[in-house]
C-alpha positions as a printed Julia matrix, in Angstrom:
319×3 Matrix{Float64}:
  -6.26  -10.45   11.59
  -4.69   -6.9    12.69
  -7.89   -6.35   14.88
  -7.26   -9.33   17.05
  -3.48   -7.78   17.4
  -5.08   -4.63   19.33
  -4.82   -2.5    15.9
  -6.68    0.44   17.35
  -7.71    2.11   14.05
  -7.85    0.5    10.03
  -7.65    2.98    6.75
  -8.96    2.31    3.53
  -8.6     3.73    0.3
 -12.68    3.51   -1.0
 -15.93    3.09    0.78
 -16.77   -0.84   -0.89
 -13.46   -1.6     0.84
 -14.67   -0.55    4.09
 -18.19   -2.14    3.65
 -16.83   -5.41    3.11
 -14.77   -5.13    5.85
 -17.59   -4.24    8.12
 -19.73   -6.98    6.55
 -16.78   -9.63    7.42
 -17.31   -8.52   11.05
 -14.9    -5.82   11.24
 -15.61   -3.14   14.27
 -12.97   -1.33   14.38
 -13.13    2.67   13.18
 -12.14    2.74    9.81
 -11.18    5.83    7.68
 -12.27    5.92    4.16
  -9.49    7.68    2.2
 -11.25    8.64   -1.07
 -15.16    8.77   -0.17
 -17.51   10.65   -3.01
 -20.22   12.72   -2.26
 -22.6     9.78   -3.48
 -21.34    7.53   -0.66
 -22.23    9.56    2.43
 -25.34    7.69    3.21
 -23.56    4.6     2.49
 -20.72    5.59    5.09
 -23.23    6.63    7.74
 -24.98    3.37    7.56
 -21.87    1.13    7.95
 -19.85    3.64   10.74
 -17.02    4.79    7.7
 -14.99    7.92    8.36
 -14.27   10.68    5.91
 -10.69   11.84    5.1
 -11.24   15.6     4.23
  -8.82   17.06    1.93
 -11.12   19.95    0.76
 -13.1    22.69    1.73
 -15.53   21.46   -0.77
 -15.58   18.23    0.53
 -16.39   19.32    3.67
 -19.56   21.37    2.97
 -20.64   18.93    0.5
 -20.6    16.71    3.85
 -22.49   19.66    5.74
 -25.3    20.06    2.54
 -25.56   15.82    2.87
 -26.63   16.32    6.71
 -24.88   13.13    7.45
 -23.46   13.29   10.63
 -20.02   11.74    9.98
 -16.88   11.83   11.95
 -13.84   13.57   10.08
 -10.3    13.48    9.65
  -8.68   16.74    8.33
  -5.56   16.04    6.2
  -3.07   18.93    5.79
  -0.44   19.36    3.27
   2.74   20.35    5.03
   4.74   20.16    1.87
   3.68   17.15   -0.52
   1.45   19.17   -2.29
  -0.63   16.28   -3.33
  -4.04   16.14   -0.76
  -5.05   18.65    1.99
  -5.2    21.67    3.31
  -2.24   23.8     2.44
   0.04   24.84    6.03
   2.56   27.27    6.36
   3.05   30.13    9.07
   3.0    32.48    6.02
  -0.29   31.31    4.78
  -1.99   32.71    8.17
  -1.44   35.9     6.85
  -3.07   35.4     3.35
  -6.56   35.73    4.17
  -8.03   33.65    1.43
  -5.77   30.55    2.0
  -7.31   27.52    1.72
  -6.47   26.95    5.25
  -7.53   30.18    6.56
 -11.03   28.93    5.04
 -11.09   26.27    6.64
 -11.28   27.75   10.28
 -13.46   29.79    9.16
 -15.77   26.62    8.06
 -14.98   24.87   11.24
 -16.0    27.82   13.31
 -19.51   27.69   11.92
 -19.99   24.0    11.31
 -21.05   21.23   13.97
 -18.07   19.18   12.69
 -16.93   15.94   14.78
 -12.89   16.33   14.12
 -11.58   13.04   15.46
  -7.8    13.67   13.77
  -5.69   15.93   11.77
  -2.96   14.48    9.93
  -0.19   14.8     7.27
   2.18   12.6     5.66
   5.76   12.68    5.0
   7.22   12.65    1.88
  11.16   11.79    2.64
  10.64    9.72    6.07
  12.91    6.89    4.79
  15.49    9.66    3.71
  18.43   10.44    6.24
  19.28   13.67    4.23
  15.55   14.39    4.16
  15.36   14.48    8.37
  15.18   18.42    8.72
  12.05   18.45    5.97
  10.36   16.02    8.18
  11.09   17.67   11.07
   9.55   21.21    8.95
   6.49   19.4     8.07
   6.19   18.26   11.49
   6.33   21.97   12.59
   3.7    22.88   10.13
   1.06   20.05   11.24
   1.54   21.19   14.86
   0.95   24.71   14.07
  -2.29   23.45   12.33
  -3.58   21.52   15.04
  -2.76   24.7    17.5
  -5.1    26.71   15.31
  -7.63   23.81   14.73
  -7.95   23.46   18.45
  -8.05   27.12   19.41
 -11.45   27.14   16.73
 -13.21   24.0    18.08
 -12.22   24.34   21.72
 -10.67   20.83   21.81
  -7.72   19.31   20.2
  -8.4    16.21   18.78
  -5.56   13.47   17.49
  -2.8    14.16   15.84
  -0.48   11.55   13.41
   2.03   12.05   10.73
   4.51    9.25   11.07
   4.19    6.27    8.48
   6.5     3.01    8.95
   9.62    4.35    7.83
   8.96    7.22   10.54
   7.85    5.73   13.17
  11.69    3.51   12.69
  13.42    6.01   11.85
  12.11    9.49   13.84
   9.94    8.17   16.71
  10.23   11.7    18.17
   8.1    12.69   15.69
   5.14   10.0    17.2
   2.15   11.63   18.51
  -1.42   10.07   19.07
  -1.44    7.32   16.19
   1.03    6.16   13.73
   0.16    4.68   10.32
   1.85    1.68    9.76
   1.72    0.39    5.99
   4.05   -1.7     4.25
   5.96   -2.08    7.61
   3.13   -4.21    8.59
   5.04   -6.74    6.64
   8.45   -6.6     6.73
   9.1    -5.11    3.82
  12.18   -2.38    3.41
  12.7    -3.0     7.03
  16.58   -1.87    8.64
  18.28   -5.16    9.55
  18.13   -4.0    12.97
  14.18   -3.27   13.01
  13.63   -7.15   14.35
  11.22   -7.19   11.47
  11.46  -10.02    8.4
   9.03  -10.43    5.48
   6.05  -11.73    6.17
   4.84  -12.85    2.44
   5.75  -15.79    0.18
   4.27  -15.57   -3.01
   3.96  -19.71   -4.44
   2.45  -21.45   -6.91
   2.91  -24.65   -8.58
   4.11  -26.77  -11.49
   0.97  -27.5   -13.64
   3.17  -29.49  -16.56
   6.7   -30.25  -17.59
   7.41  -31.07  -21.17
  10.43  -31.18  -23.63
  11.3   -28.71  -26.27
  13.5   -29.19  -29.06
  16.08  -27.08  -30.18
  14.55  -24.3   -32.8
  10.93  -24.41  -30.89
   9.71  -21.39  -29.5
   7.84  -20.84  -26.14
   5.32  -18.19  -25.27
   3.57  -15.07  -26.9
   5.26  -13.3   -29.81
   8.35  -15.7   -30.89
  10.98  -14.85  -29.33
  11.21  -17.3   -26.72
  13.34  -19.72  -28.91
  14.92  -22.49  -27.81
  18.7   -22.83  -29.2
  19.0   -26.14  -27.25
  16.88  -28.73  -26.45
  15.55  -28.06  -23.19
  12.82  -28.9   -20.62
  10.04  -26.17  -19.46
   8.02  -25.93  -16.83
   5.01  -24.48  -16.95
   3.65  -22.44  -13.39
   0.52  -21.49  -12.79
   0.86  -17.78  -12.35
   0.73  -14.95  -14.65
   0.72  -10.93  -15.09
  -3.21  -11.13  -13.62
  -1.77  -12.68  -10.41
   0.95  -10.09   -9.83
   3.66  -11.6   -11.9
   4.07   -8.66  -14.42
   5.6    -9.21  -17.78
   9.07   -7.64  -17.06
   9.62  -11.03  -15.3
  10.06  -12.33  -18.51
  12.45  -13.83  -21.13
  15.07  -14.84  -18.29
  14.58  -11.04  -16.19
  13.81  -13.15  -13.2
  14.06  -17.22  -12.14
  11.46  -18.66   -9.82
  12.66  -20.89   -7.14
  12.19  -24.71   -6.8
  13.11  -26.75   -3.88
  15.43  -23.69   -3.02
  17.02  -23.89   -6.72
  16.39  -20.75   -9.06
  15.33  -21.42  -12.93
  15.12  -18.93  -15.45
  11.83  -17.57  -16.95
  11.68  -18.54  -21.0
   9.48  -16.46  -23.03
   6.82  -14.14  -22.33
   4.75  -13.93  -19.0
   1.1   -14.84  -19.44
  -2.17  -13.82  -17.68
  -2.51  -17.0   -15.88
   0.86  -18.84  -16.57
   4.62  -18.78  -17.16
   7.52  -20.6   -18.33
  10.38  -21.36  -16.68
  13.96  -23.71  -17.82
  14.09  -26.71  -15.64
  16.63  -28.59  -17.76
  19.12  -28.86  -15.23
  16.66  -30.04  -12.12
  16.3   -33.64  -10.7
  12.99  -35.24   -9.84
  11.2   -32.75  -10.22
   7.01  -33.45  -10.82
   4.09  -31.71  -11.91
   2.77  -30.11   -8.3
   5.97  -28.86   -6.82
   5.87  -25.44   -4.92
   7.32  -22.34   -6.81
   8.49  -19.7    -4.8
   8.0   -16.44   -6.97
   9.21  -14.35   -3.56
   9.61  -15.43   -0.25
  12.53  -17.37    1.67
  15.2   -17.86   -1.44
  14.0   -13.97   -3.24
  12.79  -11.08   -1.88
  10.01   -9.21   -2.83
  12.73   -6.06   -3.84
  14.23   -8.63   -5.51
  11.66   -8.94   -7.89
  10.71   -5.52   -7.58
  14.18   -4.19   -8.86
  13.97   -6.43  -12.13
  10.45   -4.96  -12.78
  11.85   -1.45  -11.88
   9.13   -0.51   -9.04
   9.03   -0.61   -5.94
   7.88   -3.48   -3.33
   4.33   -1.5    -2.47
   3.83   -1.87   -6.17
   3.99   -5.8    -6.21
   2.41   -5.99   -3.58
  -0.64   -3.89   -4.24
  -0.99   -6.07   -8.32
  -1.16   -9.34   -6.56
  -4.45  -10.18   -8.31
  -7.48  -10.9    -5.7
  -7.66  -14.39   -7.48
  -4.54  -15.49   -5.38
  -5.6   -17.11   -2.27
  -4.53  -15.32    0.83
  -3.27  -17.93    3.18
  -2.54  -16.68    7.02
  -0.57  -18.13    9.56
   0.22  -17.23   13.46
């Protein structure tokens, strides 16, 4: 889909996920995020590229004599992945930075891009530490390029940089979530591009004193009428959606959740609708909720609904 849209370059987080991309047809480069040493050959055969994030990494990737092309991550101040940059580390001669010229001096490494990632790019009061780590991955790329005796690409903003500080933009930008819509300034031009639906699979009546769901404490004090959906916490729905936390949306009416979220179902009170039949779209998110909408009930964030949307749910596409 993105690689008819002239998406130049596609990240993954595993090897399988770029092997069944390349196996769908898929020829664009595509960086592997999290590659083991087990998975070189694999890589080589199916044209993956390596995120490096260690020096052991990389001479695990020299001892494997696979020839694969590399992308050097540095940490300019997340401290999670990479190699560590700061003007003050140059003079620490056992840095692992400092190492790593060293390695690259020695090695017949293909570097195709060095990298780092924010960590407060969607934070106004977090500008000037963008701006620092942005200061940091240049000065790494100056040293990279004085070792290998070319300067290969550079990238560091994600989707809330590259709205927010396109000064920051050099060679490639990683665009995640904003792919979508999601979190986007009102005006970004962007909208949402998901609706999450499923459908009424029975409707019966419950009298007062019954309970509905897991665990009994989805008691009815009236009579009422339930509707039972065909989604559950193994489709993304999580159980904080539960219990009345959040209301799916019927022909652009909301109704309450009632009792405990299942693995492939939940309830929901449809005692006030009107004509309403077994097969009816439920929107869970889309034009009525938002995805932070549902996100804010469960206490996360909208990457992690997104990213527990169960592979069972059928990915429909549209242009």
């Amino acid at each position: 889909f993105f690689e008819q849209r002239g998406v130049d370059y596609l990240a993954v987080a595993n090897v399988d996920e770029g092997v069944e991309l390349r196996k769908a047809g898929t020829t664009l480069p595509i960086i592997v995020a999290n590659a083991q040493r087990a998975e070189f050959g694999r890589m080589l055969e199916f044209d993956l590229e390596a995120e490096v994030t260690s020096l052991t990494f990389l001479k695990d990737i020299e001892r494997s004599g696979c020839p694969l092309k590399l992308h050097l991550k540095l940490d300019t101040g997340m401290h999670r992945l990479g190699f560590v940059v700061d003007e003050g580390e140059m003079e620490r001669k056992q840095s692992d930075f400092s190492e790593l010229l060293i390695a690259l001096k020695s090695g017949g490494y293909t570097i195709v891009s060095v990298f780092s990632h924010l960590i407060a790019s969607d934070m106004v009061d977090g500008d000037g530490f963008s701006r620092k780590q942005n200061e940091r991955l240049i000065f790494g790329v100056d040293q990279i390029e004085n070792v290998l005796g070319y300067r290969p690409m550079m990238h560091l903003l994600n989707s809330s940089g590259a709205l927010r500080l396109p000064d920051l933009q050099h060679d490639m930008v990683r665009l995640g979530i904003g792919l979508y819509g999601v979190n986007a300034p009102q005006d970004s031009g962007l909208s949402p591009a998901h609706r999450l639906l499923a459908q009424v699979v029975q409707i019966k009546k419950v009298k007062a004193g019954s309970y509905v769901g897991y665990g009994l404490r989805g008691k009815a004090e009236v009579d009422r009428t339930i509707a039972i959906i065909n989604i559950g916490y193994a489709d993304g729905l999580r159980r904080g959606a539960g219990h009345g936390a959040y209301s799916l949306t019927i022909n652009g009416l909301r109704f309450p959740t009632v009792g405990s979220i299942c693995m492939d179902f939940c309830m929901i009170d449809v005692s006030t609708a009107k004509n309403m039949a077994v097969g009816d779209e439920v929107e869970v998110f889309g034009n009525v909720q938002s995805i932070t909408d549902l996100a804010k009930v469960l206490d996360t964030i909208p990457y992690e609904v997104l990213t527990g949307i169960g592979q069972r749910v059928q990915r429909v596409y549209y242009r």
